[in-house]
Gaussian input, Z-matrix of N, CA and C with variables (Angstrom, degrees):
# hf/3-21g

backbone

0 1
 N
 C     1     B1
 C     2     B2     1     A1
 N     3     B3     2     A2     1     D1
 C     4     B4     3     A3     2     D2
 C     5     B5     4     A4     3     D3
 N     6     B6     5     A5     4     D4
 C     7     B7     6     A6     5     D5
 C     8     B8     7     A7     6     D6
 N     9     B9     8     A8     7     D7
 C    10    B10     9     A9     8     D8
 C    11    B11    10    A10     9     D9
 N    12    B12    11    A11    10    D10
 C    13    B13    12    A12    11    D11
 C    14    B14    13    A13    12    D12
 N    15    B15    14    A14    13    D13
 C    16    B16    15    A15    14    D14
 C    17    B17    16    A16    15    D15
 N    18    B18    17    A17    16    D16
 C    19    B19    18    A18    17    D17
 C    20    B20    19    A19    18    D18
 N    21    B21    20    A20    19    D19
 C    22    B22    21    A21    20    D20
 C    23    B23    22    A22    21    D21
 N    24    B24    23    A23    22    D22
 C    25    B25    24    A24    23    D23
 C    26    B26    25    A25    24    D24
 N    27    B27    26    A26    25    D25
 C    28    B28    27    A27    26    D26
 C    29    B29    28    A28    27    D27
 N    30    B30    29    A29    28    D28
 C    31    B31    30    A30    29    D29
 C    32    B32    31    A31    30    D30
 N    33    B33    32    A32    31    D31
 C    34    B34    33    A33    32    D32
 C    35    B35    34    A34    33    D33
 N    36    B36    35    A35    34    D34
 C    37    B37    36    A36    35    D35
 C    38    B38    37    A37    36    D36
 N    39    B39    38    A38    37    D37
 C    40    B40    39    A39    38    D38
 C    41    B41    40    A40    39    D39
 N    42    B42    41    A41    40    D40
 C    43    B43    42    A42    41    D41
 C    44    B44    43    A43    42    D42
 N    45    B45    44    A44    43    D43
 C    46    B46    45    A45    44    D44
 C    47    B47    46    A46    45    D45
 N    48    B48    47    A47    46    D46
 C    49    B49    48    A48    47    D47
 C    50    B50    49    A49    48    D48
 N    51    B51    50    A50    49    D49
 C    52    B52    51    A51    50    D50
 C    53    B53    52    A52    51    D51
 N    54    B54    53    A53    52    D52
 C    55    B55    54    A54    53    D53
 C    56    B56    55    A55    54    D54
 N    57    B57    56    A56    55    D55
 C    58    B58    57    A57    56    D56
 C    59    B59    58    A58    57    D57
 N    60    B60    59    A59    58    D58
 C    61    B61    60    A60    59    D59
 C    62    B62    61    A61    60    D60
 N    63    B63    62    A62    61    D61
 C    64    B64    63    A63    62    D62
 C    65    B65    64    A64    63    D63
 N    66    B66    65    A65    64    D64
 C    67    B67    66    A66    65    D65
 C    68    B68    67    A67    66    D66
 N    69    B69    68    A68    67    D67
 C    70    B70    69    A69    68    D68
 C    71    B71    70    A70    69    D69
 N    72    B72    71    A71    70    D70
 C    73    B73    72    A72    71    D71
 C    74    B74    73    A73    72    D72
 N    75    B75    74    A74    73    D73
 C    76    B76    75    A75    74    D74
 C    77    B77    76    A76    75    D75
 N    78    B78    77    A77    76    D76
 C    79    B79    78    A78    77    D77
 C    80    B80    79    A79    78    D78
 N    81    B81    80    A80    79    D79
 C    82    B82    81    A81    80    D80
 C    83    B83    82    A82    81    D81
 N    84    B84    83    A83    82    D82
 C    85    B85    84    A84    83    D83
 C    86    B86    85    A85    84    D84
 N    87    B87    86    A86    85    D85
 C    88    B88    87    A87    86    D86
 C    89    B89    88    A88    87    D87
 N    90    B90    89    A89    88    D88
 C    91    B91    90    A90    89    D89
 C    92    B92    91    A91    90    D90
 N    93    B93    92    A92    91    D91
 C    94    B94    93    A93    92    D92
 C    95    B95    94    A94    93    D93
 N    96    B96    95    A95    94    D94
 C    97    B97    96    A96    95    D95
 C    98    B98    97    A97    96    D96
 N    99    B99    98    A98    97    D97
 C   100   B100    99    A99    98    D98
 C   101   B101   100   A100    99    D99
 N   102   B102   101   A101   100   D100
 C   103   B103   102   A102   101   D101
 C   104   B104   103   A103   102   D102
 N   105   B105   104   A104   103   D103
 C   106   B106   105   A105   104   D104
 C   107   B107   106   A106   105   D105
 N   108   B108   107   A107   106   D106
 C   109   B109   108   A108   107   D107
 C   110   B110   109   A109   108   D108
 N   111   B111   110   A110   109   D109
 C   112   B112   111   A111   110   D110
 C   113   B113   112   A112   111   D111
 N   114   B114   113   A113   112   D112
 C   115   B115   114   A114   113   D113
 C   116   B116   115   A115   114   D114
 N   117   B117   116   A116   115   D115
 C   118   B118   117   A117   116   D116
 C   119   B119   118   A118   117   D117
 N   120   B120   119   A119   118   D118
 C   121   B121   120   A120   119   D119
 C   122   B122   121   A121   120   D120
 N   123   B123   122   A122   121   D121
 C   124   B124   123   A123   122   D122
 C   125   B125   124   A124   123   D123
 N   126   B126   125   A125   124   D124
 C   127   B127   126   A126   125   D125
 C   128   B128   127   A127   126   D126
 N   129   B129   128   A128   127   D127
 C   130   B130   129   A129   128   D128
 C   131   B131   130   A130   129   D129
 N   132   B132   131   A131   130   D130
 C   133   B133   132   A132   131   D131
 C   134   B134   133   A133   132   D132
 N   135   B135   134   A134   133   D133
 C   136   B136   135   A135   134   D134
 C   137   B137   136   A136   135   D135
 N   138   B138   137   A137   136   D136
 C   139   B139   138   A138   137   D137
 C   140   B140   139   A139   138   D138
 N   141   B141   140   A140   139   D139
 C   142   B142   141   A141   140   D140
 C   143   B143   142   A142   141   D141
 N   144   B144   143   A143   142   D142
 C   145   B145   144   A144   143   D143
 C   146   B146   145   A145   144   D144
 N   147   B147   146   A146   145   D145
 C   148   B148   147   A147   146   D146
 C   149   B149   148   A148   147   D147
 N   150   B150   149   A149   148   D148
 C   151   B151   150   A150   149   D149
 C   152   B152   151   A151   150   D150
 N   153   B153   152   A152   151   D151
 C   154   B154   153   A153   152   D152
 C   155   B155   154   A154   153   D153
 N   156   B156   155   A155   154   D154
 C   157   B157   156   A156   155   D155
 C   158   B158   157   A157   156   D156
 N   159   B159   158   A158   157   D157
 C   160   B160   159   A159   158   D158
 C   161   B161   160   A160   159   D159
 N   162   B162   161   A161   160   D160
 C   163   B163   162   A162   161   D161
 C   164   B164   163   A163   162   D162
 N   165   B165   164   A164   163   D163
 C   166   B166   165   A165   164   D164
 C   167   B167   166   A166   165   D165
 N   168   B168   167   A167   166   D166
 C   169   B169   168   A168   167   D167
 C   170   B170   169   A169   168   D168
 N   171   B171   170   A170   169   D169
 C   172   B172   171   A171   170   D170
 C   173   B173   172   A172   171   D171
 N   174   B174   173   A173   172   D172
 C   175   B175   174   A174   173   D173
 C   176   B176   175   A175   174   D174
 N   177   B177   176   A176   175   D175
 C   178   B178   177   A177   176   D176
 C   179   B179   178   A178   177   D177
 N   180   B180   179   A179   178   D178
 C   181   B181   180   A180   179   D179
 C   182   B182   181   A181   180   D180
 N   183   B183   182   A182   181   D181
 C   184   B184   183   A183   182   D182
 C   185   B185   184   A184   183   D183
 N   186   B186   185   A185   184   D184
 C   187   B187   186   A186   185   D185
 C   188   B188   187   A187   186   D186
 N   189   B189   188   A188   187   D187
 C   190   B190   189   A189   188   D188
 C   191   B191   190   A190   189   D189
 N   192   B192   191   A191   190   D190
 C   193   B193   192   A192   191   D191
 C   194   B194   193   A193   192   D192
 N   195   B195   194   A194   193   D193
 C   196   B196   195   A195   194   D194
 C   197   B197   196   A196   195   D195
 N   198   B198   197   A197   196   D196
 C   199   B199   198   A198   197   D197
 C   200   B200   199   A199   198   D198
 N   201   B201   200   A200   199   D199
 C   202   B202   201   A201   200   D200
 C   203   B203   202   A202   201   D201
 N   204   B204   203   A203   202   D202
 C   205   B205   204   A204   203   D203
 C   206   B206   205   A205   204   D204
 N   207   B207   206   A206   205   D205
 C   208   B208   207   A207   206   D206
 C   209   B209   208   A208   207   D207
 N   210   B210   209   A209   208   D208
 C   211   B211   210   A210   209   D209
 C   212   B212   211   A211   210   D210
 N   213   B213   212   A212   211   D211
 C   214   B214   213   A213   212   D212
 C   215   B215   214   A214   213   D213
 N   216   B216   215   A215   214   D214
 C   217   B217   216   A216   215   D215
 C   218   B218   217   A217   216   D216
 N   219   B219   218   A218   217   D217
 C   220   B220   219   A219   218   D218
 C   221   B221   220   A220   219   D219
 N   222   B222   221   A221   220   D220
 C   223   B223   222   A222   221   D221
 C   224   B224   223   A223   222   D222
 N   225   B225   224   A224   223   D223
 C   226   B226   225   A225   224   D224
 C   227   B227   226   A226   225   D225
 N   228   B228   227   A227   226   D226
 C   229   B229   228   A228   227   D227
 C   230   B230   229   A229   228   D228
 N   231   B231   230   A230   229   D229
 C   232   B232   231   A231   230   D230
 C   233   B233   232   A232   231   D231
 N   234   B234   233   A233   232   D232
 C   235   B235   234   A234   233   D233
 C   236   B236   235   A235   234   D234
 N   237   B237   236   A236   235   D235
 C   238   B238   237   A237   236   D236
 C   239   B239   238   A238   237   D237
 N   240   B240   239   A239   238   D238
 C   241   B241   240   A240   239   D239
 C   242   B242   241   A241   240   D240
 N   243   B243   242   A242   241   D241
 C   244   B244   243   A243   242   D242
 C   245   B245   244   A244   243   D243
 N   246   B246   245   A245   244   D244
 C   247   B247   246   A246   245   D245
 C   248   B248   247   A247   246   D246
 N   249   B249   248   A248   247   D247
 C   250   B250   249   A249   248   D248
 C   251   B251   250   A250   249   D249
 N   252   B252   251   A251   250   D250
 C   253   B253   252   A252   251   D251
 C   254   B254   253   A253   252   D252
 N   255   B255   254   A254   253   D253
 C   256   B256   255   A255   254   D254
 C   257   B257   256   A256   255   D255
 N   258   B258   257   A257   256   D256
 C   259   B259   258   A258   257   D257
 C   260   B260   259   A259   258   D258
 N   261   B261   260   A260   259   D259
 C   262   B262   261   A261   260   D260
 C   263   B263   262   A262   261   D261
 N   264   B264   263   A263   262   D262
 C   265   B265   264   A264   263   D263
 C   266   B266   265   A265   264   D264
 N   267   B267   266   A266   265   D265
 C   268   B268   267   A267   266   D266
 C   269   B269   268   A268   267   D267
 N   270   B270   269   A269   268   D268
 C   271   B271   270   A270   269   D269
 C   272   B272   271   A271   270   D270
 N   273   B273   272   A272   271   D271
 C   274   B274   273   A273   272   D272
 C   275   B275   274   A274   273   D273
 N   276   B276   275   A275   274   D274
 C   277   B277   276   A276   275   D275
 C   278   B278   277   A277   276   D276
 N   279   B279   278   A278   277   D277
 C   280   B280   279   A279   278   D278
 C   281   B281   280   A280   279   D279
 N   282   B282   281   A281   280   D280
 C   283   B283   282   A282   281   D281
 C   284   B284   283   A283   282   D282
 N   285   B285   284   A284   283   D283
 C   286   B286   285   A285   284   D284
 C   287   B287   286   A286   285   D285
 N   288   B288   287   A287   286   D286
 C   289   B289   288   A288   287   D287
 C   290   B290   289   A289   288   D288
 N   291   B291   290   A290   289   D289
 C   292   B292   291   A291   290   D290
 C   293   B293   292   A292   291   D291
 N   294   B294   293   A293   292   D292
 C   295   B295   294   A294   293   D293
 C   296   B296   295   A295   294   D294

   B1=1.4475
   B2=1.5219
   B3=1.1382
   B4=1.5973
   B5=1.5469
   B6=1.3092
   B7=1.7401
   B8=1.4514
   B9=1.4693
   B10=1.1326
   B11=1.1895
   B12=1.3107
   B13=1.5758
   B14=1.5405
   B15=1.6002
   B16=1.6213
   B17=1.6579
   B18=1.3291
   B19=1.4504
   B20=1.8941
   B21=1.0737
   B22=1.7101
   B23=1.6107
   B24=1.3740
   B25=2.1155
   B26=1.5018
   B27=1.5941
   B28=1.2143
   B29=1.9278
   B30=1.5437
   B31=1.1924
   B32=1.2770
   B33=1.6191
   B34=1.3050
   B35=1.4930
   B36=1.9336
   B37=1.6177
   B38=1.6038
   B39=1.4035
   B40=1.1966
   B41=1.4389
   B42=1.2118
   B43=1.6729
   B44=1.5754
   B45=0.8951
   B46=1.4327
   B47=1.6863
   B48=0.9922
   B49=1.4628
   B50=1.7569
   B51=1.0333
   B52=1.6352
   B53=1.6025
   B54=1.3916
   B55=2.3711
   B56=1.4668
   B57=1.6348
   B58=1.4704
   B59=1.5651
   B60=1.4969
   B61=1.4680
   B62=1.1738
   B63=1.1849
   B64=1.3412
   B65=1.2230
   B66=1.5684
   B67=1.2597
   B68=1.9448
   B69=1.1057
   B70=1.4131
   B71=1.6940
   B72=0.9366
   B73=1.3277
   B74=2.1272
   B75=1.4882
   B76=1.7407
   B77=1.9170
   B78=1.4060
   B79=1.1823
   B80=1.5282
   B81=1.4854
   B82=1.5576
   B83=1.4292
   B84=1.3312
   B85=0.7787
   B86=1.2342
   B87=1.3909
   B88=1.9827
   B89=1.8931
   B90=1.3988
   B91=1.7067
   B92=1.4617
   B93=1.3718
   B94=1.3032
   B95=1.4434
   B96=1.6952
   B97=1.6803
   B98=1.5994
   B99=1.7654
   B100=1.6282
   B101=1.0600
   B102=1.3559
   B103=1.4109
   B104=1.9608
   B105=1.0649
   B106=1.4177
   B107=1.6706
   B108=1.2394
   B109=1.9041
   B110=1.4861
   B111=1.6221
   B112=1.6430
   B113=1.6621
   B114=1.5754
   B115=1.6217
   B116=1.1325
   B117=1.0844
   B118=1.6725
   B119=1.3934
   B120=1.2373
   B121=1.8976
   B122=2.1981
   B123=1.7176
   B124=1.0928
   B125=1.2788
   B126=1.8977
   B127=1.7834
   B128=1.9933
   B129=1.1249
   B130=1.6317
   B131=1.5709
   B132=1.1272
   B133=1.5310
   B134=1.8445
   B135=1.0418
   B136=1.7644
   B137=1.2854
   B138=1.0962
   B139=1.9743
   B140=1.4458
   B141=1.8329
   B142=1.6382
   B143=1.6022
   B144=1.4619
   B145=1.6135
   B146=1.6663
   B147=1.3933
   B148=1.9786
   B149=1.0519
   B150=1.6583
   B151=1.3101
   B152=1.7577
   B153=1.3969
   B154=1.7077
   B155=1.1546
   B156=1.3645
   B157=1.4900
   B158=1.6583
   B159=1.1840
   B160=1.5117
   B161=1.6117
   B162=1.4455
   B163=1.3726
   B164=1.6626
   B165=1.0926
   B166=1.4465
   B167=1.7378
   B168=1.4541
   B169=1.0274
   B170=1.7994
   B171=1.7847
   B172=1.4400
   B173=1.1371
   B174=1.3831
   B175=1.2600
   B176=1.5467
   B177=1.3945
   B178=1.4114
   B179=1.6147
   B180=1.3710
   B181=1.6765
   B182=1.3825
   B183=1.2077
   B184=1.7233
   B185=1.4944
   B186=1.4351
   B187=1.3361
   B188=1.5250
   B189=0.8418
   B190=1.3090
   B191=2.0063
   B192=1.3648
   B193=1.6222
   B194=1.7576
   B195=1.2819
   B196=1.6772
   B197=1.0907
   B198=1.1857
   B199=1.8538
   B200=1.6331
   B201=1.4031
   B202=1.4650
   B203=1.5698
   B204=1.2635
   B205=1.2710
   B206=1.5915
   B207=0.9817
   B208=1.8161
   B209=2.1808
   B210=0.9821
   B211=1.2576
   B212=1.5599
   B213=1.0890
   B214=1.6752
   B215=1.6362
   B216=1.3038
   B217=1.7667
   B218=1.2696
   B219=1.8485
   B220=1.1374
   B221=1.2024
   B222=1.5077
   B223=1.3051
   B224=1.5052
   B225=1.4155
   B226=1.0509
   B227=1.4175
   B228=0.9229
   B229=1.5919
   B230=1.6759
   B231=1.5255
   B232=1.1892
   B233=1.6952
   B234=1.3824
   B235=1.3820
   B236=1.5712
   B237=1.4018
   B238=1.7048
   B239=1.0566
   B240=1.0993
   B241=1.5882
   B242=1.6230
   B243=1.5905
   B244=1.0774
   B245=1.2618
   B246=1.7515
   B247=1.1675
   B248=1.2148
   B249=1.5371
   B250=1.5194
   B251=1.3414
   B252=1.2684
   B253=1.3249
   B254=1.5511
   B255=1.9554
   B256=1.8273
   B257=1.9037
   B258=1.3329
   B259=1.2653
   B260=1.6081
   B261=1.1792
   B262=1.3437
   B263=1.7264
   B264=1.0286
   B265=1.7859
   B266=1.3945
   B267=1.3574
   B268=1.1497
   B269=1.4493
   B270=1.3883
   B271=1.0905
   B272=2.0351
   B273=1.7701
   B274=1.0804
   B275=1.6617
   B276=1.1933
   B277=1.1043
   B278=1.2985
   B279=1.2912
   B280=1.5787
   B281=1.6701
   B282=1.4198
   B283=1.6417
   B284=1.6394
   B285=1.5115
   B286=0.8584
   B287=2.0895
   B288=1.2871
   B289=1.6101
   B290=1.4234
   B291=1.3265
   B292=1.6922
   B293=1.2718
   B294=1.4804
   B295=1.6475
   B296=1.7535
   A1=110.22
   A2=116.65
   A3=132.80
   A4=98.51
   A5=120.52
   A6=140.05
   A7=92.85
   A8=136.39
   A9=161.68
   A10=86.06
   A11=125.16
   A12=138.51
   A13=113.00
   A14=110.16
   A15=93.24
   A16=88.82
   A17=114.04
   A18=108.85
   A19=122.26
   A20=80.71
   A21=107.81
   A22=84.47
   A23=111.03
   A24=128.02
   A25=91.16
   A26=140.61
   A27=140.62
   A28=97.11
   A29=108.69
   A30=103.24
   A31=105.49
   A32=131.43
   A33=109.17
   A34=132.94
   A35=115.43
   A36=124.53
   A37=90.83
   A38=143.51
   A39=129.84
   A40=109.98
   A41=115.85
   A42=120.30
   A43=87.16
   A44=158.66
   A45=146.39
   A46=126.93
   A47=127.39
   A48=141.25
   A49=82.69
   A50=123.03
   A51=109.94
   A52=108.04
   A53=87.99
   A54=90.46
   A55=109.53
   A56=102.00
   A57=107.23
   A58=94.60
   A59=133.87
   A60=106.36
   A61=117.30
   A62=149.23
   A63=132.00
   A64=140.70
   A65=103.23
   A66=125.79
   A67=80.32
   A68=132.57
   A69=131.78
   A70=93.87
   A71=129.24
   A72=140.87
   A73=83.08
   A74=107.54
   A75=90.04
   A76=118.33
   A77=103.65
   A78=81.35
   A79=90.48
   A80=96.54
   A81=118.31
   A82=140.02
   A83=157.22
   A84=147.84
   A85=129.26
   A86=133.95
   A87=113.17
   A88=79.18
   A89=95.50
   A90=108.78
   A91=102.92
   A92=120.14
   A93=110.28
   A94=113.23
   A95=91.40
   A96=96.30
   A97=95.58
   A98=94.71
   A99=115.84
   A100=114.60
   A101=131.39
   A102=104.46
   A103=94.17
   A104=134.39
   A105=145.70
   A106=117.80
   A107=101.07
   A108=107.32
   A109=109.67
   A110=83.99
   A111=90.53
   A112=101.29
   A113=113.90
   A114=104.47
   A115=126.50
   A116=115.32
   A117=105.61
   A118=126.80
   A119=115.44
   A120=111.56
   A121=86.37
   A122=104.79
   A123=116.55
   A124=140.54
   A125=100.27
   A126=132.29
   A127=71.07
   A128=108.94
   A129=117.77
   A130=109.65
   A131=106.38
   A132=116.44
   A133=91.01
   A134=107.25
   A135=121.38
   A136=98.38
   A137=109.79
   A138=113.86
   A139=126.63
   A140=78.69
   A141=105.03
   A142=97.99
   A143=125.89
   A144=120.43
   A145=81.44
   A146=120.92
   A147=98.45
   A148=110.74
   A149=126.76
   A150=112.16
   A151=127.38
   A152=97.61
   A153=108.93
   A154=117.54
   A155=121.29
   A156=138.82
   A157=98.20
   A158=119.70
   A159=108.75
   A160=129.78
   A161=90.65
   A162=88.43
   A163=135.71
   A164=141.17
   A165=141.06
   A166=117.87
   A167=111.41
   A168=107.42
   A169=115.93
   A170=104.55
   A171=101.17
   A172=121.99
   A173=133.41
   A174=121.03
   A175=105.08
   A176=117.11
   A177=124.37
   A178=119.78
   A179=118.93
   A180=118.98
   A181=131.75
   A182=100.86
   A183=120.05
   A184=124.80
   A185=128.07
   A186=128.65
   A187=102.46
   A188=143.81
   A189=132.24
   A190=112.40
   A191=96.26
   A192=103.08
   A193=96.44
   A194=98.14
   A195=109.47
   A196=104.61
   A197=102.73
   A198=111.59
   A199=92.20
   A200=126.64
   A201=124.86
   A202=100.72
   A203=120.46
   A204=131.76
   A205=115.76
   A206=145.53
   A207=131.78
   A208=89.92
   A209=90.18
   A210=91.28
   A211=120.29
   A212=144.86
   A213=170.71
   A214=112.23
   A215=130.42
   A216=100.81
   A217=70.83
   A218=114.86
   A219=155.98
   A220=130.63
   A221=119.22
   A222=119.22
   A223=97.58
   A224=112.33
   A225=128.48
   A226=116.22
   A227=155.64
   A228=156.77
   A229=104.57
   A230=123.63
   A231=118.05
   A232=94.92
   A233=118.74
   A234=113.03
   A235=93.98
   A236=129.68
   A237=134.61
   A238=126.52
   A239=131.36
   A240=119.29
   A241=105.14
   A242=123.09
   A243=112.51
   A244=106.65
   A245=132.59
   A246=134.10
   A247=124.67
   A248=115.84
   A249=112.46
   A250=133.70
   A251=129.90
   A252=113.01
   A253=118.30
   A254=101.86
   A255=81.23
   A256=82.32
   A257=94.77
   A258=122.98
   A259=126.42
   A260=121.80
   A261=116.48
   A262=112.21
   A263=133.71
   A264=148.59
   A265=97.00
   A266=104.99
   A267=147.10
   A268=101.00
   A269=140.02
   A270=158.68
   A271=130.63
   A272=97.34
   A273=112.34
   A274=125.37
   A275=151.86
   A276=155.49
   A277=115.59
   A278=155.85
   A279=140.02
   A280=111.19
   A281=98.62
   A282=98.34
   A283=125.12
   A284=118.19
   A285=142.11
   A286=108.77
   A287=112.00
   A288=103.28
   A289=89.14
   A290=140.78
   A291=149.78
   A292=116.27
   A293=108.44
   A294=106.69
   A295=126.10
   D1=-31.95
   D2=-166.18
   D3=-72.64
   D4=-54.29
   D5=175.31
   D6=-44.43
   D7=-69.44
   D8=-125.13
   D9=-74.68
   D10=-57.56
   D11=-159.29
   D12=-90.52
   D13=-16.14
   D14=-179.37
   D15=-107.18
   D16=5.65
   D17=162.85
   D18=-68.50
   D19=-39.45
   D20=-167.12
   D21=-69.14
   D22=-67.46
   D23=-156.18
   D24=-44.66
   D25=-33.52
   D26=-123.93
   D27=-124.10
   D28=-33.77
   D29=173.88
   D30=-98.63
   D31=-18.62
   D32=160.12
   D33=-70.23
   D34=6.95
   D35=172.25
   D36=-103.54
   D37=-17.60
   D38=-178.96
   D39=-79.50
   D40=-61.76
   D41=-147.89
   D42=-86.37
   D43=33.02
   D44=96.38
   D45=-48.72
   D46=-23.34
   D47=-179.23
   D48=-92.99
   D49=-56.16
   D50=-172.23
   D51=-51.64
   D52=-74.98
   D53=175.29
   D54=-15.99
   D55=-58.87
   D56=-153.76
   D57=-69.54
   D58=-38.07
   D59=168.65
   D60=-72.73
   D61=-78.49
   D62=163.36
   D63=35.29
   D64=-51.12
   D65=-146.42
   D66=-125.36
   D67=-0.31
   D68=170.43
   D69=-94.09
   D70=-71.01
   D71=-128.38
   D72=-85.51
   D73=-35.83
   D74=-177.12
   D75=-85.67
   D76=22.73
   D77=-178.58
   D78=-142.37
   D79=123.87
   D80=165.90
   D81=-8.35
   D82=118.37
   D83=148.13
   D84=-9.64
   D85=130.41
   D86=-155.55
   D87=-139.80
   D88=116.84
   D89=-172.56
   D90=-58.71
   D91=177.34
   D92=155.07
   D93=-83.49
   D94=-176.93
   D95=-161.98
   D96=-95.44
   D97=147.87
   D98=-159.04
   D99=94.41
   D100=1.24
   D101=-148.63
   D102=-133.02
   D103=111.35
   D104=174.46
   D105=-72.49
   D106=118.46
   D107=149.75
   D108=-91.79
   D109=140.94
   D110=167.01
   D111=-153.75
   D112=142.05
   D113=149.72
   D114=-0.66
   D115=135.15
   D116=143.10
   D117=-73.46
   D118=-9.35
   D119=-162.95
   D120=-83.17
   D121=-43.39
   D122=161.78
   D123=-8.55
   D124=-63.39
   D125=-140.35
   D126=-98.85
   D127=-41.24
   D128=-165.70
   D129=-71.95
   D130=-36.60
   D131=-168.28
   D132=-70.72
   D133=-53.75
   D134=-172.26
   D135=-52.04
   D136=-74.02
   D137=171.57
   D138=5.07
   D139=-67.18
   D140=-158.60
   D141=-79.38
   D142=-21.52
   D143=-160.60
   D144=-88.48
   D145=-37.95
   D146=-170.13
   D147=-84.20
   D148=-2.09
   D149=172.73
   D150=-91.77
   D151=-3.90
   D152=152.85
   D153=-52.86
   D154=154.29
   D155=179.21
   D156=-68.17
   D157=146.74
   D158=142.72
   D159=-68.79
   D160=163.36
   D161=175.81
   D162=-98.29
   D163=106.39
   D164=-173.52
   D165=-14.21
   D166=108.66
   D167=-174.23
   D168=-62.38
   D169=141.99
   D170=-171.81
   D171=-62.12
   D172=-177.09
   D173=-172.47
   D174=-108.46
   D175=132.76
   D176=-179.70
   D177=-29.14
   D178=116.69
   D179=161.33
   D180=-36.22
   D181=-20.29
   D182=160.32
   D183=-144.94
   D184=167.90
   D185=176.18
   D186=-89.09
   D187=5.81
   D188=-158.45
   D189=176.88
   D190=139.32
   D191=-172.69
   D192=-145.21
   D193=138.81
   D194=154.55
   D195=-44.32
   D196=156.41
   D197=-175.26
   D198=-140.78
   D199=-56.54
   D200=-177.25
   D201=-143.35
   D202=171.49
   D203=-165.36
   D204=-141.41
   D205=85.56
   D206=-155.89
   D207=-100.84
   D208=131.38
   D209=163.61
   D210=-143.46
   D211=111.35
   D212=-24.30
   D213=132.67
   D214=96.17
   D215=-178.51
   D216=-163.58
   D217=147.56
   D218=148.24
   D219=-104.73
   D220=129.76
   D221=-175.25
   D222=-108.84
   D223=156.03
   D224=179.52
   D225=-145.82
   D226=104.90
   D227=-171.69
   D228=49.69
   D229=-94.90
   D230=-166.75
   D231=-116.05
   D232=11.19
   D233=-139.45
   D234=-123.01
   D235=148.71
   D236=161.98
   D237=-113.85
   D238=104.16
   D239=179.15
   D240=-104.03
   D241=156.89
   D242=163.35
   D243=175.40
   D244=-156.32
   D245=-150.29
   D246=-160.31
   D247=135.07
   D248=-168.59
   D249=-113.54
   D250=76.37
   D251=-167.67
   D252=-108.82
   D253=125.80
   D254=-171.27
   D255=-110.69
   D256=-176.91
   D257=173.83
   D258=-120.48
   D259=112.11
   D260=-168.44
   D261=-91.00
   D262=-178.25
   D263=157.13
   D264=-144.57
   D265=127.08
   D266=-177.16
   D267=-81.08
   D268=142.17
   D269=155.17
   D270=-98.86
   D271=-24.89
   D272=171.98
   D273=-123.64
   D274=139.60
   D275=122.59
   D276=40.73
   D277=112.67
   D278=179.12
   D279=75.48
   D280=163.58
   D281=158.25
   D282=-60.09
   D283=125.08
   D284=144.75
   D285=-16.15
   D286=163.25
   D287=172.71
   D288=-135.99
   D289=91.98
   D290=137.25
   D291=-27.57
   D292=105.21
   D293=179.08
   D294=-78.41

């Protein structure tokens, strides 16, 4: 019975040292931080897309956009007076033509 028990006492101080390697050897290498793996077919594919030209930006859906809007108005008895000033951004070359 005595055997029995320093059999038992002896693998319950071993197979803890086993787990704990085990448990080293299955888990991955963890890069430092910042720092990316990738493929190579990947690292290559990336390469090749930034070494294209860009492409010419399209040309605006319109010549011209509001940019700011001031609006100003006083009431006075039944009556409004007031004032309009917008602000445009230009998209093209020269003045714009406002219809």
């Amino acid at each position: 019975m005595k055997k029995i028990f320093v059999i038992v006492l002896a693998w319950m101080l071993v197979l803890p040292g086993f787990a704990a390697a085990a448990d080293d050897v299955a888990l991955p290498p963890v890069p430092a931080s910042g720092s990316v793996t990738l493929p190579l077919d990947e690292y290559n594919r990336l390469v090749e897309l930034a070494s294209k030209p860009t492409r010419e930006p399209d040309t605006p859906p319109v010549p011209y956009t509001m940019k700011r809007a001031d609006l100003k108005f006083r009431v006075a008895n039944e009556s409004v007076q007031g004032t309009v000033q917008l602000q445009e951004k230009s998209f093209i070359r020269g003045r714009p033509k406002f219809r």
